[in-house]
N, C-alpha and C positions, 0 to 999 in steps of 0.2 A: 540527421540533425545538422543545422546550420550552427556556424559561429556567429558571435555576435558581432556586428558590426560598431564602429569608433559611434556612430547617431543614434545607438538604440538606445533607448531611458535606462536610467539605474534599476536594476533588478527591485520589487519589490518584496519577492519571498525566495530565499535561497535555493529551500529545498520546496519540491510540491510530495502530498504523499497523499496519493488516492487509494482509496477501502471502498470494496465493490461493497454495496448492500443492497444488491440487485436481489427482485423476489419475484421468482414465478411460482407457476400455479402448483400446488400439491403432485408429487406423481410426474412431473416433467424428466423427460430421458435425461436432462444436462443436471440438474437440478439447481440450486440460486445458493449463493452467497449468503443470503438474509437465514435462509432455513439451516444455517450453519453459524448462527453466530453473529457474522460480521457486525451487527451492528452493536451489539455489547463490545467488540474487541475495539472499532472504530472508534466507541466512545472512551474506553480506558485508555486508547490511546489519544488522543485529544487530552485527557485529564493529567495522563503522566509527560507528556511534552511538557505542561503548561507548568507541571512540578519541578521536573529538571531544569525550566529556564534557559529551555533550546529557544532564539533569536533565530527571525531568520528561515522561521520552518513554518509551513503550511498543514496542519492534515484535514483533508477536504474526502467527504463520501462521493462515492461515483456510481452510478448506476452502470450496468453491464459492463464489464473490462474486458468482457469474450474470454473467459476460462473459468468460468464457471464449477464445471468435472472438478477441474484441481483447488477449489477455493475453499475455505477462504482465502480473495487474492487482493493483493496491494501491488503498488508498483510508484517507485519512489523515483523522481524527476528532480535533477537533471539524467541521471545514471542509467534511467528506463532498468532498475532492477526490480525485478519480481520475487514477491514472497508469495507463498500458502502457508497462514497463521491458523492457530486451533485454540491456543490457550492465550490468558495473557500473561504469561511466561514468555510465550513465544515472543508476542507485544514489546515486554520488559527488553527482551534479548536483544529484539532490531534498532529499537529506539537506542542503546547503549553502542553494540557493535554500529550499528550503521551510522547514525547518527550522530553520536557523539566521536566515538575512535574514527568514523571512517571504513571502519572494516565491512565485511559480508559474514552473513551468518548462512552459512554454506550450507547447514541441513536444511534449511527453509528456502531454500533457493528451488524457482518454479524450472523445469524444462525451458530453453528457448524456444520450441515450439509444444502447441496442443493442438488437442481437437476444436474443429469449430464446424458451425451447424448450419 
């Protein structure tokens, strides 16, 4: 990752936060993100940012994030941190620890590497 440069425009989202709701077919060896959830998690989370009155924060759905096996995955930019969320509990937890403290919710922390196909 590059720094920003004195010419580059003012940021327009602080934070970016991508939710794979990637969907393959039934029976796939990796298997998808969507037949897990993501997109109901994707969506409460969306709804509890917008409760909490986080500024400044993006959450945008992504199609494949390449970790599939491990997901549901998110991966919150600038930090390039990765989650596997299941509940929105889980949800509740990142958005407060990460997001609002700053901190990392360490049981939900992905591997730095996985499988890829």
């Amino acid at each position: 990752m590059t720094d920003r440069k004195p010419t580059d425009p003012p940021l327009f989202y602080e934070t970016h936060v991508f939710c794979c709701v990637n969907r393959r077919p039934d029976g796939h060896p990796r298997g998808c993100c969507a037949a897990k959830g993501s997109e109901t998690l994707r969506d409460h989370m969306k709804a509890r940012a917008k409760a909490l009155g986080l500024k400044g924060v993006r959450i945008n759905q992504a199609l494949c994030l390449d970790r599939c096996e491990l997901g549901p995955s998110m991966v919150i930019y600038p930090e390039g941190v990765w989650y596997r969320c299941d509940t929105t509990a889980d949800i509740d937890e990142i958005l407060q620890t990460h997001l609002v403290d700053g901190g990392r919710v360490e049981r939900l922390l992905m591997p730095a590497q996985g499988a890829k196909a």
